[in-house]
N, C-alpha and C positions, 0 to 999 in steps of 0.2 A: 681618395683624392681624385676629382677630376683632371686626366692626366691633359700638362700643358702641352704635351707632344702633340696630343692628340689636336686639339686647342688648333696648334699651327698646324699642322696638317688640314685642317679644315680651311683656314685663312688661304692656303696654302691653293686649295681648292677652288676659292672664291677667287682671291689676286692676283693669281700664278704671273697673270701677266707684268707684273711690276716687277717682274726679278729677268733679267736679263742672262745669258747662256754664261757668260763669265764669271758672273756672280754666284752661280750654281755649282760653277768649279772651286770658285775662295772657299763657298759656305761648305762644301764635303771637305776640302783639304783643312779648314778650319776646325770642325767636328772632329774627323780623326784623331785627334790627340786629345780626347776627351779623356782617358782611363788616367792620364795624370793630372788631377783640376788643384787650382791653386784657389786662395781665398775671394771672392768677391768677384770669379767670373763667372759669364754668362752658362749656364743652362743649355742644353740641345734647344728646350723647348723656346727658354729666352732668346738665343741667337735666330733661331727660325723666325720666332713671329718682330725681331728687329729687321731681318731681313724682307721681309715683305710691307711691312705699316711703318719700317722707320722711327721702330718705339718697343722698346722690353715690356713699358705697360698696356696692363691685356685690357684697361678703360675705368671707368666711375668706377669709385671707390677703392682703385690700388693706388699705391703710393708712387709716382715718376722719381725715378731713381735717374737723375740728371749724370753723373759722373762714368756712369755706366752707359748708359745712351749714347754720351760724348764719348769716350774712349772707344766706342763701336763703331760713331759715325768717323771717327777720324782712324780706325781700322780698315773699316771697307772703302774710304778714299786713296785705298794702294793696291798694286794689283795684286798681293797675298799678305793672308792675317799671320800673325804673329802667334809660335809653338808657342806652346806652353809648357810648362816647367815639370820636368818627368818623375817626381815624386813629391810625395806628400810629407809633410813635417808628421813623423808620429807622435810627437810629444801633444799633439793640436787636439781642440777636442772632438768630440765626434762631428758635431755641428758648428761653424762658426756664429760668433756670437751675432743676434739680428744686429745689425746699426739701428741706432734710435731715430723715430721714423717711419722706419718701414715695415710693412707688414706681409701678409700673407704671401703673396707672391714671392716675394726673397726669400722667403722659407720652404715654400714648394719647390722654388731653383735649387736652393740647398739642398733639400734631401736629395733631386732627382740628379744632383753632381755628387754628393760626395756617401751618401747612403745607397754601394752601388754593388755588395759583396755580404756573404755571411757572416763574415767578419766583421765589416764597418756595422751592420744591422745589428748585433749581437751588443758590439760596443755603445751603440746607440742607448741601448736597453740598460745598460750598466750602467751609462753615467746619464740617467734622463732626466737630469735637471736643466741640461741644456735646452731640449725638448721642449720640458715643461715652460721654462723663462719667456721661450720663442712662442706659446700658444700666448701665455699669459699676456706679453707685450700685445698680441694678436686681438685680444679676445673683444676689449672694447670699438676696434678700429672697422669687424666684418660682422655679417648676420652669424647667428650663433649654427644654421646651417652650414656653411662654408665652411667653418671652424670642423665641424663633423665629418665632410664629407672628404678633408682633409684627413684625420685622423683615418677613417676608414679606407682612404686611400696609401696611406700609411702602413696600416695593417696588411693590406694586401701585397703591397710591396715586399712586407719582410716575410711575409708566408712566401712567395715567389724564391726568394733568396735561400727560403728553408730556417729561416731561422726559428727556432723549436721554443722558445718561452718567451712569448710576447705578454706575460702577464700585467707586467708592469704600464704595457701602452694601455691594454683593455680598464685597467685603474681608471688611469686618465680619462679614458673614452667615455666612463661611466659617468665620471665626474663631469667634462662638459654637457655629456646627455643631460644627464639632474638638472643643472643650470637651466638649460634650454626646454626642460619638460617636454622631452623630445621620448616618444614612447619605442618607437620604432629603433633608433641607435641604443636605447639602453636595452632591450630585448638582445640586439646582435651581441653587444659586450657580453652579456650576460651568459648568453649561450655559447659563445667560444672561451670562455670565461670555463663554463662547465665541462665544455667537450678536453678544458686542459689538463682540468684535473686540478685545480687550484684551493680547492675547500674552501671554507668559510671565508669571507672578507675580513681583514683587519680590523681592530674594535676602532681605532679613530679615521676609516677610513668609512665605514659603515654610518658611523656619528655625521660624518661630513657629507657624505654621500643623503642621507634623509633629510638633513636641513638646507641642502641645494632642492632636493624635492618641492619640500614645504616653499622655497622664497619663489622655483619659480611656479607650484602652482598658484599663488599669491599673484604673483605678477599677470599669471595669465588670467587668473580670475577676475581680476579687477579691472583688464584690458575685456573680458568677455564674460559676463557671469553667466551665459548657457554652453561654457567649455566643457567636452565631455572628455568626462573622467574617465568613464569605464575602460579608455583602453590602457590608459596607467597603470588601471589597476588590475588589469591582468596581466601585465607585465611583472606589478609587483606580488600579486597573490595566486595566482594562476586565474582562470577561467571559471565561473558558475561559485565566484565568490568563495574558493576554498584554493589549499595549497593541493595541482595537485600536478607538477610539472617539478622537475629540478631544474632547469632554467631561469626558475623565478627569484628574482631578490628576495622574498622571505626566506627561500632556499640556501640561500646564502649566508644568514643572517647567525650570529653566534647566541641561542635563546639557552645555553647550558648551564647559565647560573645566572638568572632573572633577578636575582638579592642584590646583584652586583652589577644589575646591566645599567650601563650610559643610554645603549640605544633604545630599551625597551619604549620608555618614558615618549621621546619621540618618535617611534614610528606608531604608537599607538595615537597621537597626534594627526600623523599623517594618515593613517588609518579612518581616521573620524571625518579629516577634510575630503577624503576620496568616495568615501560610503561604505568600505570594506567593514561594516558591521557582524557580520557574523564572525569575522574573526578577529575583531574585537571584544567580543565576546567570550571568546575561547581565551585569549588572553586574560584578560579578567578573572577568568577562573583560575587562571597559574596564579595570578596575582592574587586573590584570594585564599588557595592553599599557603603561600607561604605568610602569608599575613600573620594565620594561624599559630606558625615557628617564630614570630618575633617580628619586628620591622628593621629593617636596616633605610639609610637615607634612601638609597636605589626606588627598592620596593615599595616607598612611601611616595616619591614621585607618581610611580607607575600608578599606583593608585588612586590620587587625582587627576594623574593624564586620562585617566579609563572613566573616571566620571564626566571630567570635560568632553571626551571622544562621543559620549550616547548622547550630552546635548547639544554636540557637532551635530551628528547624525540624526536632529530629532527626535530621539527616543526620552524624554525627560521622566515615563517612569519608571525605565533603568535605570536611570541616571539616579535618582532617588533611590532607589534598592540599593546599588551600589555604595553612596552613603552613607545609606542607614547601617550598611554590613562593614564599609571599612570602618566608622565611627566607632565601634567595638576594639578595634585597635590604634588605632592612632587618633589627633586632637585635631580635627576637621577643622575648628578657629582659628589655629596656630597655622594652617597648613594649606586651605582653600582661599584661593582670593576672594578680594568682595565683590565683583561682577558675576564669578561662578555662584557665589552664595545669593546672589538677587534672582538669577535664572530659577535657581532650585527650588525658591520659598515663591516666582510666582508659579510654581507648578506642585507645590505642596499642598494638596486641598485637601487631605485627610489629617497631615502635619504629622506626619512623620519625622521631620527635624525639629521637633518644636521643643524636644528635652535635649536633643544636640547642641543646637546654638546657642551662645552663651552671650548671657549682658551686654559683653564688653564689643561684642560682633552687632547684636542688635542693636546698639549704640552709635557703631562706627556706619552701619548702614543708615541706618537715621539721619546721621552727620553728614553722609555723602551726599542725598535726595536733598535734603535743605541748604546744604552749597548750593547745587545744583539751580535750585526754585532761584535761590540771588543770586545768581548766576542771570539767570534769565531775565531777570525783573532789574537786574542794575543796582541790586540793594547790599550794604554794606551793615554786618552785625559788630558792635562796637560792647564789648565784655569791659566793660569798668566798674562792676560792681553790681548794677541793676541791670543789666544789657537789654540794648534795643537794637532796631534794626536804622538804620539812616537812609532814606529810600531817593532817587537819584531825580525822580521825576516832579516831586511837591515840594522838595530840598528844605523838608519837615523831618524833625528824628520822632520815630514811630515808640512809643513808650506803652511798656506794658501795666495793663492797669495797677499793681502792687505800684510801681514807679510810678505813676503818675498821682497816685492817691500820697503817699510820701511824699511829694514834692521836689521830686529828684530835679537834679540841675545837670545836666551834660558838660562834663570838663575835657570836650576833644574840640578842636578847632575845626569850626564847620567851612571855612573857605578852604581847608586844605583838602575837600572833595572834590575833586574835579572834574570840570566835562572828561578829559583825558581818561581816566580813573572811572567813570560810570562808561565813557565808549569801550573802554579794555574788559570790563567785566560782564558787559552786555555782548560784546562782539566773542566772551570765551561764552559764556551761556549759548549762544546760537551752533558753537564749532562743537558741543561736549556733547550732543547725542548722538547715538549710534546709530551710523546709516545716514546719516544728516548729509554728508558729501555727496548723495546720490541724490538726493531727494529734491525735486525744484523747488519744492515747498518753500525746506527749509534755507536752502539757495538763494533764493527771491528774498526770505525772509535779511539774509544777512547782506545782501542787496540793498534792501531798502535804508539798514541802518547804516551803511556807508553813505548812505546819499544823506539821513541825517544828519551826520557829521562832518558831511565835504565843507569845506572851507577851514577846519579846525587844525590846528598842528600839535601834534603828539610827540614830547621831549624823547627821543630815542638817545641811549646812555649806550658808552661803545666798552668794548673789553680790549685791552692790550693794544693801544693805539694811544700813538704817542703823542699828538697833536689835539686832543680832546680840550686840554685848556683855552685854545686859539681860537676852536670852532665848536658852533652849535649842531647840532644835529633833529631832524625833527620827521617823522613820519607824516606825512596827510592823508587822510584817509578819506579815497574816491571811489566809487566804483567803475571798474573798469577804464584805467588812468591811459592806457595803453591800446589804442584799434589799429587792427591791421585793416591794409588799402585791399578792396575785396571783399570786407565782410565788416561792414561797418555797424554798430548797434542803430537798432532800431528810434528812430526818433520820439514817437509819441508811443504810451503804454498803454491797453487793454486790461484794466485790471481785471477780466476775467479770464486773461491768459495771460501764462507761464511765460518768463523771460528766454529770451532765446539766449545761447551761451555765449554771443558776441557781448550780447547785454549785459550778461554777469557776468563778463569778465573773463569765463573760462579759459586759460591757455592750456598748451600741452608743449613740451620740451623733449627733445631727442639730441643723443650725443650723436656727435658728426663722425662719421669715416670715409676719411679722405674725398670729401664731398657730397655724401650720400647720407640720410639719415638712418642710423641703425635699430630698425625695428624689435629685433628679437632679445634688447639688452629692456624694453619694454619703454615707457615716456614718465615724465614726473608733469606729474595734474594738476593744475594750481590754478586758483581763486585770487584772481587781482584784487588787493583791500588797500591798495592807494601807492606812495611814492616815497623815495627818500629826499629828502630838502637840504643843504647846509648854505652857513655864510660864520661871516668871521664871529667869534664870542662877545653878546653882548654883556660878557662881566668884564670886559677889558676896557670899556665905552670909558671915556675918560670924567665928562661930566653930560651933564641933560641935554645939552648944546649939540653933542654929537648924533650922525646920524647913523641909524643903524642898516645896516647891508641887505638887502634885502635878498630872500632864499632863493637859490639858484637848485634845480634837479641835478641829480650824482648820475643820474643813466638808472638807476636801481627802482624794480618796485617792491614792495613790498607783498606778499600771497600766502593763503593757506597750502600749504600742501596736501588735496583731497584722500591720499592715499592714507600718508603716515602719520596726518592729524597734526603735523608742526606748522609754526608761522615761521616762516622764510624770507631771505631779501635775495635776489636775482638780477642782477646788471645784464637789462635790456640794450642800452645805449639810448635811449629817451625814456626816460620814467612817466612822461607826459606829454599824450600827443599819439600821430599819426604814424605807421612806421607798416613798412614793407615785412611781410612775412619769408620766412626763410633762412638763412645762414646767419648766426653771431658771431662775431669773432673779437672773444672778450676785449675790452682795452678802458677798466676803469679810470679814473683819476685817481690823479696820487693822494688827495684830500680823502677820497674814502677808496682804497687801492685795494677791495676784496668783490670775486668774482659771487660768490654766492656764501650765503650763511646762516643762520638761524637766529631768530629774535622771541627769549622769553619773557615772562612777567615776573619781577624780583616780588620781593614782599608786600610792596608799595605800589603794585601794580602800573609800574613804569614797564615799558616794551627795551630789553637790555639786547644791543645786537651783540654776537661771537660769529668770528669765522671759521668754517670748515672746508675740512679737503675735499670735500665730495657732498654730492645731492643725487644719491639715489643714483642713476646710473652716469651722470655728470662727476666731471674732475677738473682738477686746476688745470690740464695739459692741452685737452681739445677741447674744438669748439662747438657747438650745439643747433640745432635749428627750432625755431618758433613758432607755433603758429596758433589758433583758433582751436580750440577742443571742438571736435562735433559731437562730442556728446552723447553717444549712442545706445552707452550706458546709466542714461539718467531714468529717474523713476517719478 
C-alpha cells in the first residue's frame, strides 16, 4: 500500500506554508492519542493531509467523505482537538465495516488506525471476511492496480508487526492478481506463498483462481490482441516453457489424482490460451494413461479440454491424434461440441474421424451451416410436409421440384413474414460469424442493413413489467442513433473505404469511480443497431376516430455487444440525437424503469427485452462513462 503517511508528508513538503505554528501544536497534541482510535476517525495520515488541503480526500476518484471533513473543520475551529476515547470495544471487529460509498481510502485509514499490533494483524487474518467485504465493495470503484498495491502494502505491514501466517491475505492477493492478469503481483503471492510453506492451493480456491485467469486474459485480449503472454506464463509454468521453479502456480497446483481433478480440465484451457504447449502435452499424456483404467466424468472433460487446447494453440494435427486416440475410449459425439468438431474435420484431410463421427453429428453439422446460409440470406424454411424455403427478398416460397411437380399448395400465411422478421434474421446472420465483431467488413456490412431498415419499427415484447398492456414498445433500427459532439460520422461515403467507427456506430462504456473511468475492470464494446420507442397501447384505441400517440425515445439504444455476442438495451439518456461524451448518470423513466438489459429472439423471431443486474463490468449502483470506440483493434 502506498503509505498515506507518506502521501502527507509530501503535501506537507509542498504547502507547509498553509499550516500555521498553532495549528502544528493542535495537529501533534491531536495525533498523540492515536494508540486508542474509536470508529470512523481520522487516520494520522487523513488528519495530516486535512490539515494542509482542508480535505481527507487525497483527489479524482476517492470518495469525499463529507461528515468527516465537517467534524474536522469544526475541530480545528478551537484551539485544541478533542481526546479520544482510551480503549477499544473488543467485541468489534477487526475492521470496521466500510459505509456504503466509500472506498479505498477509508479502508487504507482503517487499517493504518486500527491494524496497529500482532495482535490486531493476527485477528485480522482470522476473521478476513471483513477484509474481503471491504476490497470487494472496493474493487469496481479503483484500478485493479490500486486495489494491489494496497494488498501489498498490507502485507507488509503485518510482516512489520511479525505476524507469522499471512496465508490467508496472499489467497486474496492471488485472487485479485488473476482478475487483473497482473503477472508481477501473482508471482510475489506466489513466492511468499512458497517461502511459507503453505503446500498445494485448495481445490476451489485453484478452480477459482484459473477462471479469474482465463476472464481476465479474455478481457485483456480483446482490449489488445498483441498482449504478451509470455510473462504469465512463466509465472505460471516457469521459464523456457517447462515447470522448473517451486514458485510457480503449477507448483502449486494438486495434479495427485487427475480422475478426479476439477482443475485439470481448466488449466489446460488456460494452457492453450497462453501457448504453454509443451506442457500441454505432457498433460495429455496423464490423461491418456488413465484413459486406459476407465473414464471417469473428470478425465473425460480433461480430454476434450486437451483437444480443444492443441487447436488453441494451432496445432490441429495433435489435435486430431489426440481424437483419434481418446475416441478408443470415450463417445467423441456425445461429448465434443459442434464448433470443436467443424475445426477438426476442416483439418482432417486424410480423415481420420471419418469412422468416428457418427450420422446423427454429421447431421447436426449440416443443420447448423444451412441455418447459418438463412441466416444470411433472410430466408425462412417452413417443414409442412414438402418443405421449402420462403425467401424474404422475392416474398416468392421457393418450392422444390418433387413439390412443385405435385402441385403442392402452401398452407402457412404469407403476410405474417414480416419486414421485422426478415430484418431479425438477417441482422442475426450478419452477428453469428466468427470474428465478424472485429472485421470492418463485416461491420460495414451490418451497417448498411441498418440503414435498410431505418424508418421501420420492430415490436419489442417486455418480461415482468407490468404496464405492457398500456404501452407499446418498439425497437427502430438506425445506424448509429446516437453521435457524440467531437466526433461526429462522416457525412458522405467512399464506398471504397471502410466506415470510420463514429459511422458505425462503435461506442465503448466504462464503470465510473467516483469520477474517473475504471480502466483495468476493461469497457463493454457495443454496436449502435438503433433505439427504444414507446407511446400509449394502440389495442386500447377506442374506435378508428382515435388518434394514435405517436413514439417518443425512453433514453435506451439498443447494440450488439462486440465481446460477448448479445444484443443489448443501454439508457443513454437520448436514444436519438446528439449528446456530449462522458459521465452517465442513470435516471431512466418509470415507463421503461431498466438501466441496461438483454433483448432475445423468441421462437417467432420477435426481439423479447429482460432486465439484468449487470453488463459486463456495469451494475445497477454506479454510473458509467461513454464515449466513441477508436477502434484500434479492428481488422
Amino acid at each position: 500500500m502506498r503509505s498515506l503517511t507518506l502521501d502527507g508528508c509530501r503535501l506537507m513538503t509542498e504547502c507547509c506554508g498553509l499550516l500555521s505554528s498553532s495549528q502544528f501544536v493542535t495537529l501533534r497534541r491531536y495525533s498523540q492519542s492515536l494508540p486508542a482510535q474509536s470508529l470512523f476517525q481520522p487516520s494520522q495520515a487523513q488528519l495530516l493531509r486535512f490539515a494542509i488541503t482542508g480535505t481527507t480526500c487525497s483527489g479524482p476518484g476517492d470518495t469525499l467523505d463529507k461528515k468527516l471533513d465537517e467534524r474536522l473543520t469544526s475541530h480545528f475551529q478551537k484551539n485544541r482537538l478533542p481526546k479520544r476515547p482510551s480503549t477499544i470495544d473488543r467485541l468489534s471487529p477487526p475492521l470496521p465495516k466500510l459505509p456504503k460509498g466509500h472506498g479505498l481510502s477509508r479502508l487504507q485509514a482503517n487499517v493504518e488506525t486500527f491494524i496497529n499490533s500482532e495482535n490486531s494483524g493476527a485477528n485480522l487474518l482470522n476473521s478476513i471476511q471483513s477484509l474481503e467485504n471491504a476490497l470487494d465493495q472496493c474493487h469496481t470503484r479503483v484500478e485493479g492496480e490500486d486495489l494491489l498495491m494496497t494488498i501489498n502494502g498490507l502485507l507488509a505491514r503485518l510482516n512489520q508487526l511479525g505476524v507469522k501466517d499471512t496465508h490467508q491475505l496472499l489467497l486474496l492477493g492471488m485472487s485479485y492478481a488473476a482478475k487483473d492478469f497482473s503477472s508481477g503481483s501473482l508471482a510475489l503471492y506466489l513466492r511468499n506463498y512458497s517461502k511459507g510453506g503453505h503446500g498445494t492451493l485448495p481445490r476451489s480456491i485453484s478452480v477459482n483462481l484459473i477462471d479469474s485467469l482465463l476472464n481476465g486474459f479474455k478481457r485483456r485480449y480483446w482490449e489488445d490482441p498483441s498482449i504478451d503472454k509470455s510473462a504469465m506464463l512463466r509465472v505460471i509454468i516457469g521459464p523456457g516453457n517447462e515447470q522448473t521453479s517451486a514458485d510457480t502456480l503449477h507448483s502449486h497446483l494438486d495434479f495427485s489424482s487427475i480422475r478426479e481433478s476439477e482443475v485439470l480440465p481448466k488449466y489446460l484451457q488456460l494452457l492453450g490460451e497462453l501457448g504453454g504447449e509443451k506442457m500441454v502435452f505432457d498433460l495429455w499424456r496423464q490423461v491418456q494413461a488413465e484413459l486406459e483404467y476407465g473414464q471417469t466424468a473428470a478425465i473425460t472433460e480433461s480430454a476434450i479440454a486437451s483437444i480443444e487446447a492443441f487447436l488453441t494453440l494451432g496445432n490441429p494435427g495433435r489435435a486430431l491424434e489426440a481424437a483419434q486416440l481418446a475416441s478408443k475410449y470415450i463417445d467423441l459425439n456425445e461429448h465434443l461440441p459442434v464448433p470443436t468438431w467443424k475445426l477438426l474435420l476442416e483439418h482432417d484431410s486424410h480423415g481420420l474421424l471419418r469412422t468416428v463421427i457418427a450420422p446423427a453429428t454429421t447431421a447436426t453439422l449440416l443443420q447448423r451451416d444451412l441455418h447459418s446460409l438463412e441466416l444470411v440470406l433472410g430466408a425462412t424454411w417452413f417443414n409442412d410436409g414438402a418443405g421449402h424455403h420462403y425467401h424474404p427478398l422475392s416474398m416468392e416460397e421457393i418450392h422444390s421440384a418433387s413439390a412443385a411437380n405435385d402441385g403442392y399448395q402452401p398452407s402457412y400465411n404469407s403476410s405474417g413474414y414480416t419486414s421485422s422478421v426478415k430484418f431479425i434474421r438477417q441482422l442475426q446472420g450478419g452477428m453469428q460469424t466468427n470474428g465478424c465483431s472485429r472485421s470492418l467488413d463485416n461491420l460495414s456490412a451490418i451497417a448498411d442493413l441498418l440503414d435498410e431498415y431505418e424508418g421501420a419499427d420492430i415490436p419489442l415484447k417486455m418480461q415482468l413489467l407490468e404496464n405492457t398492456d398500456t404501452l407499446d414498445y418498439a425497437w427502430f433500427p438506425t445506424c448509429s442513433p446516437v453521435e457524440f459532439i467531437g466526433n461526429r460520422p462522416q457525412l458522405g461515403r467512399d464506398i471504397g473505404q471502410p466506415l470510420s467507427p463514429a459511422s458505425l456506430g462503435l461506442i465503448r462504456v466504462h464503470v465510473d469511480g467516483n469520477g474517473v473511468p475504471i480502466r483495468s475492470l476493461g469497457n463493454v464494446s457495443l454496436m449502435q443497431l438503433g433505439y427504444i420507442g414507446v407511446r400509449a397501447s394502440t389495442a386500447n384505441a377506442a374506435g378508428l376516430g382515435d388518434s394514435i400517440e405517436r413514439w417518443r425515445c425512453t433514453g435506451h439504444i439498443i447494440a450488439w455487444d462486440r465481446q460477448s455476442g448479445k444484443v443489448v438495451a443501454l439508457w443513454i439518456g437520448k436514444g436519438n440525437g446528439v449528446v456530449h461524451p462522458g459521465l452517465v448518470k442513470p435516471a431512466p423513466p418509470l415507463e421503461f424503469p431498466f438501466i441496461f438489459g438483454t433483448v432475445t429472439f423468441n421462437d417467432t423471431e420477435e426481439p423479447v427485452f429482460s432486465q439484468c443486474d449487470s453488463l459486463g463490468p456495469l451494475n445497477n449502483i454506479q454510473s458509467y462513462w461513454v464515449d466513441v470506440d477508436s477502434s484500434s483493434n479492428l481488422i
